[in-house]
PDB file of N, CA, C and O in Angstrom:
ATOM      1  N   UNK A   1     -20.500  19.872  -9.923  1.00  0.00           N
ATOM      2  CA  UNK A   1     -19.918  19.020  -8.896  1.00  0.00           C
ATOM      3  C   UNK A   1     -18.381  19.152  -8.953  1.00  0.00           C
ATOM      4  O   UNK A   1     -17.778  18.871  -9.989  1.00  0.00           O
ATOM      5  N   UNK A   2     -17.755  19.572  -7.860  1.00  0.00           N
ATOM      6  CA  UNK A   2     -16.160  19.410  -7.858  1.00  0.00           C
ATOM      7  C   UNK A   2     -15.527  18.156  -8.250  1.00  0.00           C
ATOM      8  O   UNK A   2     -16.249  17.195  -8.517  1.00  0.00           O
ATOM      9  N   UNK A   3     -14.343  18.065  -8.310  1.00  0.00           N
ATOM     10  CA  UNK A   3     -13.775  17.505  -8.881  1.00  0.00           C
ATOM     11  C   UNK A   3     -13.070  16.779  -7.418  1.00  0.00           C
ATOM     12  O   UNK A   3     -12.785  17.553  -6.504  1.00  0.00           O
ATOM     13  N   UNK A   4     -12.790  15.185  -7.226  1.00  0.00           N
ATOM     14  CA  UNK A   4     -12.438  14.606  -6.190  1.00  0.00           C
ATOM     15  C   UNK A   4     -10.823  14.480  -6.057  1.00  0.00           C
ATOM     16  O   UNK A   4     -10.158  14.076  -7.010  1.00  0.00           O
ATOM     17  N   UNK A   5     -10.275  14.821  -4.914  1.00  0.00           N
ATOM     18  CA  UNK A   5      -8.952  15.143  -4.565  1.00  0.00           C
ATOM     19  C   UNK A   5      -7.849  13.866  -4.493  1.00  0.00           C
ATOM     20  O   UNK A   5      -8.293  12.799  -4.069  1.00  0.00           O
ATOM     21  N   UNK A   6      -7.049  13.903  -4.716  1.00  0.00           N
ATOM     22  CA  UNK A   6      -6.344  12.157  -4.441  1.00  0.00           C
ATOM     23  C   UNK A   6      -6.111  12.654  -3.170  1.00  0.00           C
ATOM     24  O   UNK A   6      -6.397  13.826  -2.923  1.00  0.00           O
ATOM     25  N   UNK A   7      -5.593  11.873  -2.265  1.00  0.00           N
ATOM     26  CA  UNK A   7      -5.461  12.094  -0.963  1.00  0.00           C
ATOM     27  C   UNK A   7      -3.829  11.453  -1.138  1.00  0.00           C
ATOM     28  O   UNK A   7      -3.451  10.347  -1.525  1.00  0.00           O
ATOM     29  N   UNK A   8      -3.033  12.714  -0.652  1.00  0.00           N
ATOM     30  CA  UNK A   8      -1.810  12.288  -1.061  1.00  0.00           C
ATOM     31  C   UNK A   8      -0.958  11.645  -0.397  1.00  0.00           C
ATOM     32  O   UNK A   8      -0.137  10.944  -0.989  1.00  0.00           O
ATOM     33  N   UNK A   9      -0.971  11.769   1.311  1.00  0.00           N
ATOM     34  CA  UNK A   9      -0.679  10.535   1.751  1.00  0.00           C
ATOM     35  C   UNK A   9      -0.443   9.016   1.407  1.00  0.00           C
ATOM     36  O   UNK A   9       0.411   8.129   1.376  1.00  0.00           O
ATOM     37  N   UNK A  10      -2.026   9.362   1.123  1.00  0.00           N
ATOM     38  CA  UNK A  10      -2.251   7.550   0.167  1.00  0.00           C
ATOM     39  C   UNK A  10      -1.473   7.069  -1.196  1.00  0.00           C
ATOM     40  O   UNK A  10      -0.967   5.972  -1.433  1.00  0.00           O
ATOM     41  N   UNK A  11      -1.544   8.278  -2.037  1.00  0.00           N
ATOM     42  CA  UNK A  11      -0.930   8.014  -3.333  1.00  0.00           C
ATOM     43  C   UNK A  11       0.562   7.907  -2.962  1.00  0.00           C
ATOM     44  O   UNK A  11       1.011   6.810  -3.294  1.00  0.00           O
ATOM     45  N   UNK A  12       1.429   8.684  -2.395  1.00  0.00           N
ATOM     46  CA  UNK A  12       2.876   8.044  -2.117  1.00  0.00           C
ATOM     47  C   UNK A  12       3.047   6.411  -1.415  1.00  0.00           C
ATOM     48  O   UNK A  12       4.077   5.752  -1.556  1.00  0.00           O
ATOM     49  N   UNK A  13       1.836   5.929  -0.652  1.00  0.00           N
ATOM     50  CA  UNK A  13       2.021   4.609  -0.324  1.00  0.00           C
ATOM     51  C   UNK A  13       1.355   3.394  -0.732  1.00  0.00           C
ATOM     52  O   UNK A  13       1.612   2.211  -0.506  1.00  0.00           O
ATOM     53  N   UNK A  14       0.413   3.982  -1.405  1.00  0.00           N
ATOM     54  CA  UNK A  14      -0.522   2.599  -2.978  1.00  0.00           C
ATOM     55  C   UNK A  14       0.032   3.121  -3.912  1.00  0.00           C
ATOM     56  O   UNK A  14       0.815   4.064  -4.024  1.00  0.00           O
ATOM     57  N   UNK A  15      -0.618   2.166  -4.847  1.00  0.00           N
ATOM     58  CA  UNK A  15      -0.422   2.593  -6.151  1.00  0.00           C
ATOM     59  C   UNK A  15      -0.959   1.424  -6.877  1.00  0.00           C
ATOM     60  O   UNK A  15      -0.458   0.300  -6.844  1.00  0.00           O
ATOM     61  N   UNK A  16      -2.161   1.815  -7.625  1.00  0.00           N
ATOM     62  CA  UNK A  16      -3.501   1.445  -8.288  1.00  0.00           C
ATOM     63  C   UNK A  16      -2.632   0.637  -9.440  1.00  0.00           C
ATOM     64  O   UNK A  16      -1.644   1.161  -9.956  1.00  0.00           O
ATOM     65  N   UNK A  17      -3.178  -0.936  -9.863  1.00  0.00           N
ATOM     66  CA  UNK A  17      -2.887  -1.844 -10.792  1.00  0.00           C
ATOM     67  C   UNK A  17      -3.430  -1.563 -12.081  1.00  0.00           C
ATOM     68  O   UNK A  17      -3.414  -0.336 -12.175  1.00  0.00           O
ATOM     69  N   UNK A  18      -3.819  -1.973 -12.941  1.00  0.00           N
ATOM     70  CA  UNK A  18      -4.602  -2.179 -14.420  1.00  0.00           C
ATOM     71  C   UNK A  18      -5.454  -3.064 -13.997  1.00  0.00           C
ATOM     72  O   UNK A  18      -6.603  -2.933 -14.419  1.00  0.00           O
ATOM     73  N   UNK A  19      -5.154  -4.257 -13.021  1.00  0.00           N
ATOM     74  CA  UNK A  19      -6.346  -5.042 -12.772  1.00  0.00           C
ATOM     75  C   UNK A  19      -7.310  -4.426 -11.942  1.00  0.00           C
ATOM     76  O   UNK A  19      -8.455  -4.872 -12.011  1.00  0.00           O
ATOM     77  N   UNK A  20      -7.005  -3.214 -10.944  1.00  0.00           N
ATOM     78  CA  UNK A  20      -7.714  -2.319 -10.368  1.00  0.00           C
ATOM     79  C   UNK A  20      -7.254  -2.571  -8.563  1.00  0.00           C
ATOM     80  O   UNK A  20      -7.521  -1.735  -7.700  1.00  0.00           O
ATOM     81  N   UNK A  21      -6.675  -3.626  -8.342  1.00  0.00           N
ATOM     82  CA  UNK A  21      -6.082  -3.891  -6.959  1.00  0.00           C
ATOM     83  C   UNK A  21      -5.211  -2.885  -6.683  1.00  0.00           C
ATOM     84  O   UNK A  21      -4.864  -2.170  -7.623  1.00  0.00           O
ATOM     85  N   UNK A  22      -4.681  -2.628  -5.333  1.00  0.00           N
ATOM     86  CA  UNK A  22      -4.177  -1.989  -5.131  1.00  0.00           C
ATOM     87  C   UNK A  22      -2.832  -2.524  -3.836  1.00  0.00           C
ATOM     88  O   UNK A  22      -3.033  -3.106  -2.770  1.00  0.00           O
ATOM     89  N   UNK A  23      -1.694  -2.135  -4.345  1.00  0.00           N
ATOM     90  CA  UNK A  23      -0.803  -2.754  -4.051  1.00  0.00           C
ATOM     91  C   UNK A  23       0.193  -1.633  -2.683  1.00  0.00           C
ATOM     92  O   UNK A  23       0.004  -0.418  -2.631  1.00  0.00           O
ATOM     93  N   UNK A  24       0.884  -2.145  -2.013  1.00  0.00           N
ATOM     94  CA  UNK A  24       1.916  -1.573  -0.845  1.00  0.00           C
ATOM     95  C   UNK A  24       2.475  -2.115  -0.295  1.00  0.00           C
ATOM     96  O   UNK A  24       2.110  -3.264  -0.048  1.00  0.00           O
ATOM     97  N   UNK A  25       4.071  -1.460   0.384  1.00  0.00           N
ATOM     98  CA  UNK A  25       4.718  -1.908   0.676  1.00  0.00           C
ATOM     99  C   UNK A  25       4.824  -2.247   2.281  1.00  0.00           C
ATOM    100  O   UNK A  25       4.313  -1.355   2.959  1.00  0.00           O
ATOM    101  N   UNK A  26       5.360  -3.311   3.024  1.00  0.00           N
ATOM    102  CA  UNK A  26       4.776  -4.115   3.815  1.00  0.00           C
ATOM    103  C   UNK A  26       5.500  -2.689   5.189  1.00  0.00           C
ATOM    104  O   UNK A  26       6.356  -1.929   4.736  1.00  0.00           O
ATOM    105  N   UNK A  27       5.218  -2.562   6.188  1.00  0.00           N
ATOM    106  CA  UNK A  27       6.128  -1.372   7.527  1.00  0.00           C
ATOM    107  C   UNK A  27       6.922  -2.387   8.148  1.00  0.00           C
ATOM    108  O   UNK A  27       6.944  -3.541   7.720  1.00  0.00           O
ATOM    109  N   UNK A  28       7.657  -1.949   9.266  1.00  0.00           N
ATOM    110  CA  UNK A  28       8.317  -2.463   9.765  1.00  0.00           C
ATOM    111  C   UNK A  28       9.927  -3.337   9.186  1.00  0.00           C
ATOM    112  O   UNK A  28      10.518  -4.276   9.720  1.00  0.00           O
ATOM    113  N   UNK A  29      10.287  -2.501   7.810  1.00  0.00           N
ATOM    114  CA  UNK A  29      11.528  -3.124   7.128  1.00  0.00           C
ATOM    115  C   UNK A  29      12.237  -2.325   7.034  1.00  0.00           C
ATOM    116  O   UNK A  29      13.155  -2.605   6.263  1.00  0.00           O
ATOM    117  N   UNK A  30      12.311  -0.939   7.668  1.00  0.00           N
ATOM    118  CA  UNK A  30      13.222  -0.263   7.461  1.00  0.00           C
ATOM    119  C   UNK A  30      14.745   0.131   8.528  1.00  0.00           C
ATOM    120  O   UNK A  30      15.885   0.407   8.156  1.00  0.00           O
ATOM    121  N   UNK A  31      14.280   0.036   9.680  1.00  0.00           N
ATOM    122  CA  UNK A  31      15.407  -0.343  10.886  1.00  0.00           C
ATOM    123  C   UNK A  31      14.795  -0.786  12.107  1.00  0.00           C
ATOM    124  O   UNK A  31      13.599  -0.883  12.381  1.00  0.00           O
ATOM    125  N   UNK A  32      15.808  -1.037  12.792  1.00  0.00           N
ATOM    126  CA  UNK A  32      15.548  -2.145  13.718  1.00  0.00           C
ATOM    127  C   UNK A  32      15.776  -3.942  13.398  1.00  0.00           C
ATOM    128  O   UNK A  32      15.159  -4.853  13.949  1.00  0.00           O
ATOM    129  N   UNK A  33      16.689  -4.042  12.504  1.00  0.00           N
ATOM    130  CA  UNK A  33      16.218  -5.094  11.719  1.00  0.00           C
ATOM    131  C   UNK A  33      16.909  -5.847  12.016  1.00  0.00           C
ATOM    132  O   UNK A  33      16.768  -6.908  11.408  1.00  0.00           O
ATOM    133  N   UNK A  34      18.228  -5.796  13.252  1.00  0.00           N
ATOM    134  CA  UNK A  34      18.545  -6.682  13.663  1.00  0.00           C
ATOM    135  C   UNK A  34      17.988  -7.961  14.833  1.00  0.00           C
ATOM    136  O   UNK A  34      18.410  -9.117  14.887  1.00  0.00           O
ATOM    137  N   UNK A  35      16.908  -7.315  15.719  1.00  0.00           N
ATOM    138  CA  UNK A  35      15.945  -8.375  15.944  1.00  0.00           C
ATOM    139  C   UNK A  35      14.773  -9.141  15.426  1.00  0.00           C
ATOM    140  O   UNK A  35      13.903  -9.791  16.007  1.00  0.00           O
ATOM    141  N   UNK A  36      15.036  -8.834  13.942  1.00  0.00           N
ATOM    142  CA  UNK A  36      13.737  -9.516  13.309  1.00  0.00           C
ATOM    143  C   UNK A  36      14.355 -10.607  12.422  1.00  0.00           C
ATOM    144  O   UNK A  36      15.432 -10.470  11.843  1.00  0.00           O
ATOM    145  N   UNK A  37      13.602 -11.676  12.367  1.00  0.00           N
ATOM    146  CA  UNK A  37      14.541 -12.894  11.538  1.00  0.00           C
ATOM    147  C   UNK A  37      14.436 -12.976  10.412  1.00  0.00           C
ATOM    148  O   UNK A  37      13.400 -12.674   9.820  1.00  0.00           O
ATOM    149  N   UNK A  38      15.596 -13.449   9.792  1.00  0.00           N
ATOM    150  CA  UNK A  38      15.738 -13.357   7.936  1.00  0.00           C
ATOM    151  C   UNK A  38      14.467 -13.950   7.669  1.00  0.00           C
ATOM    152  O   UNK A  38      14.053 -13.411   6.643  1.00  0.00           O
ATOM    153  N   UNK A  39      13.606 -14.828   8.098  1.00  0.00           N
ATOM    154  CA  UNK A  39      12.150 -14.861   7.206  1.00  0.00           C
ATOM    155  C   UNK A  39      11.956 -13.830   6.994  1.00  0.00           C
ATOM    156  O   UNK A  39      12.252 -13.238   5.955  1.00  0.00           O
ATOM    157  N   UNK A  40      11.464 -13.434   7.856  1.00  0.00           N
ATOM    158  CA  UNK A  40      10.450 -12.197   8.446  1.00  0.00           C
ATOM    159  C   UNK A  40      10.801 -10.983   7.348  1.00  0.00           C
ATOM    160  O   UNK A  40      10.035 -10.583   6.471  1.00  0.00           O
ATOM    161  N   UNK A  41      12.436 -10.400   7.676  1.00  0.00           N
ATOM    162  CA  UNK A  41      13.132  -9.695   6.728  1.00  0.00           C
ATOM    163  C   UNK A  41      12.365  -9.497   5.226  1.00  0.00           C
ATOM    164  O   UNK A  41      11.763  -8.556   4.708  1.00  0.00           O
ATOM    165  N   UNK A  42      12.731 -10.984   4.767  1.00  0.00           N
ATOM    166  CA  UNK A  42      12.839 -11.189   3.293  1.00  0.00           C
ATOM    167  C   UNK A  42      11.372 -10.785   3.345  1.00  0.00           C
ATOM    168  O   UNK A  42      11.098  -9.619   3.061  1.00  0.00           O
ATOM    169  N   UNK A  43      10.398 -11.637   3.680  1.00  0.00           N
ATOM    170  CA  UNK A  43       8.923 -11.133   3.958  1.00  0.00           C
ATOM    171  C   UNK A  43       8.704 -10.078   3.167  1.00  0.00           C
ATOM    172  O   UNK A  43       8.168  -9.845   2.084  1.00  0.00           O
ATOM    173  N   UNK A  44       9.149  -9.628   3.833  1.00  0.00           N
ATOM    174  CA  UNK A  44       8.532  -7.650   3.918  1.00  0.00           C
ATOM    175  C   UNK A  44       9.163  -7.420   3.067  1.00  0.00           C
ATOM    176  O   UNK A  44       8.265  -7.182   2.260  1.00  0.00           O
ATOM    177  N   UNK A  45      10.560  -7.200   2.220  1.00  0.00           N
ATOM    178  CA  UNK A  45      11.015  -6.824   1.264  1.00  0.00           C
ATOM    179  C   UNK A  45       9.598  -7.169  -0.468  1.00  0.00           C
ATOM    180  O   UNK A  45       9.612  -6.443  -1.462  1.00  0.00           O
ATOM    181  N   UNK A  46       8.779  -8.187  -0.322  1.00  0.00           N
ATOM    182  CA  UNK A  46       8.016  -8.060  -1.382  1.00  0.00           C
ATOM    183  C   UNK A  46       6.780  -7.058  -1.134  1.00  0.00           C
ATOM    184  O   UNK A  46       6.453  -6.700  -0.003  1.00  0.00           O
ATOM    185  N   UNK A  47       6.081  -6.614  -2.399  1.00  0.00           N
ATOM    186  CA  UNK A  47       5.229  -5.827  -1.995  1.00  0.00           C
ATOM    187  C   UNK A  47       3.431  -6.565  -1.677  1.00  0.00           C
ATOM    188  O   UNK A  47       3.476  -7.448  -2.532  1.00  0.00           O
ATOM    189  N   UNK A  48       2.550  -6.660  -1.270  1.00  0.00           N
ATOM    190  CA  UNK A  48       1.948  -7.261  -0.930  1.00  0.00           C
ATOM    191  C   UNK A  48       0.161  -6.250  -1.269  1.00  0.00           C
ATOM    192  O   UNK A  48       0.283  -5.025  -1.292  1.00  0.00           O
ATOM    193  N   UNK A  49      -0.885  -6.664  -1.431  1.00  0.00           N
ATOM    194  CA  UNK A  49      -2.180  -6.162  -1.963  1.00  0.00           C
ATOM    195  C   UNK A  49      -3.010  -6.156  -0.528  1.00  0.00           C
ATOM    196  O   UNK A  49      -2.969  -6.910   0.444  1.00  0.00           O
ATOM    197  N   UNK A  50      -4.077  -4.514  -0.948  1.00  0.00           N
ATOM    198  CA  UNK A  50      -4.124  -4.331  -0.074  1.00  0.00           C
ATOM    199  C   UNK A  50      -5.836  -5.451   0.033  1.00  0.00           C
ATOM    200  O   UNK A  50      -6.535  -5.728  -0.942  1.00  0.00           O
ATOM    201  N   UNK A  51      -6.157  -5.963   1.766  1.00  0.00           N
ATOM    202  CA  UNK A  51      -7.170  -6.575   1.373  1.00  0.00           C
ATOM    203  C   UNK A  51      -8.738  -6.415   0.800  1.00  0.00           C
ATOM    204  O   UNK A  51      -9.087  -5.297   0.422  1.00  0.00           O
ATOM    205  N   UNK A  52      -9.341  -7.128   0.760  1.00  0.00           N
ATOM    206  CA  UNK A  52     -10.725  -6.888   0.197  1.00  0.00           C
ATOM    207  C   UNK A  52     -11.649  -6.456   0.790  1.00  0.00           C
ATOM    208  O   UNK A  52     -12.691  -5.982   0.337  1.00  0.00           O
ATOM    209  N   UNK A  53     -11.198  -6.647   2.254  1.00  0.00           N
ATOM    210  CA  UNK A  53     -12.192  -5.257   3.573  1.00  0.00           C
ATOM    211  C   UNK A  53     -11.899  -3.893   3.064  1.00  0.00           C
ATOM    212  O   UNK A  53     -12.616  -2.895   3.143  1.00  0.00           O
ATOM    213  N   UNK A  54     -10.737  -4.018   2.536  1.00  0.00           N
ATOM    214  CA  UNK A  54      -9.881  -2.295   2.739  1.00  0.00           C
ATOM    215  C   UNK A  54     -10.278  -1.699   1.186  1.00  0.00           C
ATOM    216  O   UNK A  54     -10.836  -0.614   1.015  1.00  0.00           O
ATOM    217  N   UNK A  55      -9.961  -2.436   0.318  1.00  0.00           N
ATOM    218  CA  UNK A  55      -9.735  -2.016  -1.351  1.00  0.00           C
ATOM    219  C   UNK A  55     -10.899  -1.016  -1.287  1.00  0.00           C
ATOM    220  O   UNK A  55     -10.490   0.144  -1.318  1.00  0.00           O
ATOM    221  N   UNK A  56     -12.080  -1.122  -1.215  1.00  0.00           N
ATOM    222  CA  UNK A  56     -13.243   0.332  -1.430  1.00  0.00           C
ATOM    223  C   UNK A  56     -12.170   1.482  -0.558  1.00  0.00           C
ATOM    224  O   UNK A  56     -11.502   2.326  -1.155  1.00  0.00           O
ATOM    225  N   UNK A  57     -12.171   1.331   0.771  1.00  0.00           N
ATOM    226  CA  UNK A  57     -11.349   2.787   1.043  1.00  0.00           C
ATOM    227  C   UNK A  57     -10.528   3.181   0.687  1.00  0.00           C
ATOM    228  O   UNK A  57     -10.366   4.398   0.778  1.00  0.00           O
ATOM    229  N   UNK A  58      -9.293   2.134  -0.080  1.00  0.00           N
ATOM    230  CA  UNK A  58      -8.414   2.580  -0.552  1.00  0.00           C
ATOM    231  C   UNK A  58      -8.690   3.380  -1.594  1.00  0.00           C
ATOM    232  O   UNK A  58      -8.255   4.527  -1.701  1.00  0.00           O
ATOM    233  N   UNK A  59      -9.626   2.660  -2.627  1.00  0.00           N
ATOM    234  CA  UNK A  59      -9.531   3.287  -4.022  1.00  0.00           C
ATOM    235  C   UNK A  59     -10.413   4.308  -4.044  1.00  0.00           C
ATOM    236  O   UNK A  59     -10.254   5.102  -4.971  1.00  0.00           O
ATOM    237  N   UNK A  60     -11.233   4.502  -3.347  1.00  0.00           N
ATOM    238  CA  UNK A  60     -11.317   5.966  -2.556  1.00  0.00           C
ATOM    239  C   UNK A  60     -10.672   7.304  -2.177  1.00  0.00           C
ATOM    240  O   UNK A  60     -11.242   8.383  -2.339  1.00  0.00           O
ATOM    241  N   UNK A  61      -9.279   7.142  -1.593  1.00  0.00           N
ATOM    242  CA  UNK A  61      -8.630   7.227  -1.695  1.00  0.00           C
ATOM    243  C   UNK A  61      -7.715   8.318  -2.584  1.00  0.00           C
ATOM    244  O   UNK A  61      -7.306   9.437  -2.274  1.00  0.00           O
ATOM    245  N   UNK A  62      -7.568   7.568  -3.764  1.00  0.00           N
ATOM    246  CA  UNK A  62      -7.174   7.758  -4.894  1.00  0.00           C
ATOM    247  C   UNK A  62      -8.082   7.565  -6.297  1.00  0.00           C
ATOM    248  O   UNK A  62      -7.791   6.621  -7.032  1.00  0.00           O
ATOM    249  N   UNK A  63      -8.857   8.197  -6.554  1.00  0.00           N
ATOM    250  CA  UNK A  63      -9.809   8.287  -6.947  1.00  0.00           C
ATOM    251  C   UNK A  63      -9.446   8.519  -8.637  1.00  0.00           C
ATOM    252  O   UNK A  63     -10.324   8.294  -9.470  1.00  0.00           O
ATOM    253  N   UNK A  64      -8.073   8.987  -9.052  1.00  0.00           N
ATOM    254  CA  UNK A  64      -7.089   9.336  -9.920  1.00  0.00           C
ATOM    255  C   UNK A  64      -6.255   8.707  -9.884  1.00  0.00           C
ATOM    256  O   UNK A  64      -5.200   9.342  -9.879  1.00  0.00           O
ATOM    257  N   UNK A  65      -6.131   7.469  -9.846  1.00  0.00           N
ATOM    258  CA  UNK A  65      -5.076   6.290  -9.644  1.00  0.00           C
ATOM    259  C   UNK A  65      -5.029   6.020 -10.801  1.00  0.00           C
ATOM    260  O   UNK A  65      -4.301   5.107 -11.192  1.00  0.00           O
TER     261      UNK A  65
END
């Protein structure tokens, strides 16, 4: 049986925990940022997990995380 590929897209934008969640950073923070409001801003500056619909495809994914 081959050996399963990380899908590298994915691995530059997750990146697999020790608890096994999988974590990323939020879009929309990089320009344009003068119509978006300092909530909103700060918001997105933390990094945020991906949800529990998604986590099987993710870690899928990255299979070598």
């Amino acid at each position: 049986m081959p050996k399963i590929k990380t899908l590298k897209s994915a691995a530059k934008r997750l990146k697999k925990k020790p608890s096994g969640r999988i974590k990323f950073k939020h879009a929309h923070a990089r320009h344009l940022l003068a119509g978006k409001s300092q909530e909103s801003k700060r918001a997105h500056r933390k990094r945020a997990y991906v949800s529990g619909a998604d986590e099987a495809r993710a870690s899928r994914m990255l299979p070598n995380g």
